[in-house]
C-alpha positions as a Markdown table, in Angstrom:
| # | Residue | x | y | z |
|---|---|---|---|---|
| 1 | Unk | 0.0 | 0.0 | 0.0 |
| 2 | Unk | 2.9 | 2.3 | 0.6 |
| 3 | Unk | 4.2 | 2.2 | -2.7 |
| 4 | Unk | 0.7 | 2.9 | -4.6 |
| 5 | Unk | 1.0 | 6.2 | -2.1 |
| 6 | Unk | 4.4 | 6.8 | -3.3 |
| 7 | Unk | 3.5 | 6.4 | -6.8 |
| 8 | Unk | 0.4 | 8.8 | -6.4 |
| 9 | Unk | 2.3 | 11.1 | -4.8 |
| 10 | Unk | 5.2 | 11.1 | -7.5 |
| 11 | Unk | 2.9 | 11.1 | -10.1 |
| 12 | Unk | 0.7 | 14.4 | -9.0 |
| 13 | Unk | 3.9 | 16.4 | -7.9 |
| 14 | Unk | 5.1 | 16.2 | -11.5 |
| 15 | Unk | 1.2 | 17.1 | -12.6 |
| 16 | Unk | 1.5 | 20.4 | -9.7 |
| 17 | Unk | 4.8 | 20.8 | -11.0 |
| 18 | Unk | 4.0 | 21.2 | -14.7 |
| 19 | Unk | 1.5 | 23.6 | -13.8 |
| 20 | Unk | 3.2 | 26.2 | -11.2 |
| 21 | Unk | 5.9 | 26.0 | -14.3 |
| 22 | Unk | 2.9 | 26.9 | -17.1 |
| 23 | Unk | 2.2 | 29.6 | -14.3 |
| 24 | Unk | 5.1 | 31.5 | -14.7 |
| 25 | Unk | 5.8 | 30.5 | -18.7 |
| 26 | Unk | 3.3 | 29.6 | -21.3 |
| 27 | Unk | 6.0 | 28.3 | -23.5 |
| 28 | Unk | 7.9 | 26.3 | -21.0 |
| 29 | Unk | 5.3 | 24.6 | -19.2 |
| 30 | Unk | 3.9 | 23.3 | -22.6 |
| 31 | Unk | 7.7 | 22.1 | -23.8 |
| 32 | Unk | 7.3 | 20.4 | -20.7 |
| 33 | Unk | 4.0 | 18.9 | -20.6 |
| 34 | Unk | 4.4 | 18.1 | -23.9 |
| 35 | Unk | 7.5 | 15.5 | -22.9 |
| 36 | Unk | 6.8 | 12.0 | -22.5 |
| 37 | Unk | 6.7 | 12.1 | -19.1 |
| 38 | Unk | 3.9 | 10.1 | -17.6 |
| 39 | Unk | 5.1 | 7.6 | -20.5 |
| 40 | Unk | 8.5 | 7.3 | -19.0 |
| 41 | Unk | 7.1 | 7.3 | -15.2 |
| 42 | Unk | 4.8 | 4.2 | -16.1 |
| 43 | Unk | 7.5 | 2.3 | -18.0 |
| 44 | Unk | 9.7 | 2.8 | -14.6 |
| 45 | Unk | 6.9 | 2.0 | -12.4 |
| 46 | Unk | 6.8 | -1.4 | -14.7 |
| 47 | Unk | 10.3 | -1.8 | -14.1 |
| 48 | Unk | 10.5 | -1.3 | -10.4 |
| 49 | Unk | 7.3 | -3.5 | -10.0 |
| 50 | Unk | 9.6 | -6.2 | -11.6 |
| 51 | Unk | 7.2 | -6.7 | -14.5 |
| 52 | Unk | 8.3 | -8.8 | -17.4 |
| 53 | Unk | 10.7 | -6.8 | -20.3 |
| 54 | Unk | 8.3 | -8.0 | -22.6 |
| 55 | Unk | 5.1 | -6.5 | -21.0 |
| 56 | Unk | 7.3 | -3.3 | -21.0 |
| 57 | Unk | 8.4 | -3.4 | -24.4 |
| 58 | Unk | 4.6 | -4.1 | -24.9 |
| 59 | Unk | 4.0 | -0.9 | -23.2 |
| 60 | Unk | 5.9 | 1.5 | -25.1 |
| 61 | Unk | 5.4 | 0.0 | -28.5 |
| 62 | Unk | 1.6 | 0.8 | -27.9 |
| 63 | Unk | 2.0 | 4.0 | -26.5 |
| 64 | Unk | 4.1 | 5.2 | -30.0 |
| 65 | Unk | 1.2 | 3.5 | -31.8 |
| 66 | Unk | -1.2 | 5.7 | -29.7 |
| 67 | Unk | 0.3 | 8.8 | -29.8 |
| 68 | Unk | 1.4 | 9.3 | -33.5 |
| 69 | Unk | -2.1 | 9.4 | -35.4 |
| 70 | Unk | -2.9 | 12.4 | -32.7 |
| 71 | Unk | -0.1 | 14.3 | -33.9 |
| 72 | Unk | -1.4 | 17.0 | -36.6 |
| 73 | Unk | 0.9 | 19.1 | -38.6 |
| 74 | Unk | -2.6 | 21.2 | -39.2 |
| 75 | Unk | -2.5 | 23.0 | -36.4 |
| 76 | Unk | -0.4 | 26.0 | -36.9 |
| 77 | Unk | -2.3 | 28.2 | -34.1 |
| 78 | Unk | 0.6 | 27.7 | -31.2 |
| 79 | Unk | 3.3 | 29.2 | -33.3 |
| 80 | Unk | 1.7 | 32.2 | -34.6 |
């Protein structure tokens, strides 16, 4: 039970985090909400929890397969 805590807690301090940081900076809190990082925390939560490589591997290759139709060139608004 400790360790779910833990991994609550880690999880929403990087959420609070992103978002004092979008506070003070549009631009750098999207750069950084915009990194993989709930990806990476998950794939190290799998690793700690001694889960098998291959359900990690599993992980990550669905998460790319996810993630790349929701990426549009289309939108231009940001940058303007």
């Amino acid at each position: 039970m400790t360790w779910l805590i833990t991994k609550y807690a880690i999880t929403a301090a990087l959420v609070v985090l992103i978002s004092e940081v979008a506070k003070r900076s549009d631009k750098l809190g999207a750069l950084i909400a915009a990194l993989p990082l709930v990806t990476v925390l998950a794939m190290i939560w799998l690793y700690v929890e001694q889960q098998p490589p291959e359900k990690i591997s599993n992980h990550a290759w669905y998460t790319f397969w996810y993630v790349l139709p929701t990426s549009d060139d289309t939108d231009q608004h940001a940058w303007t």
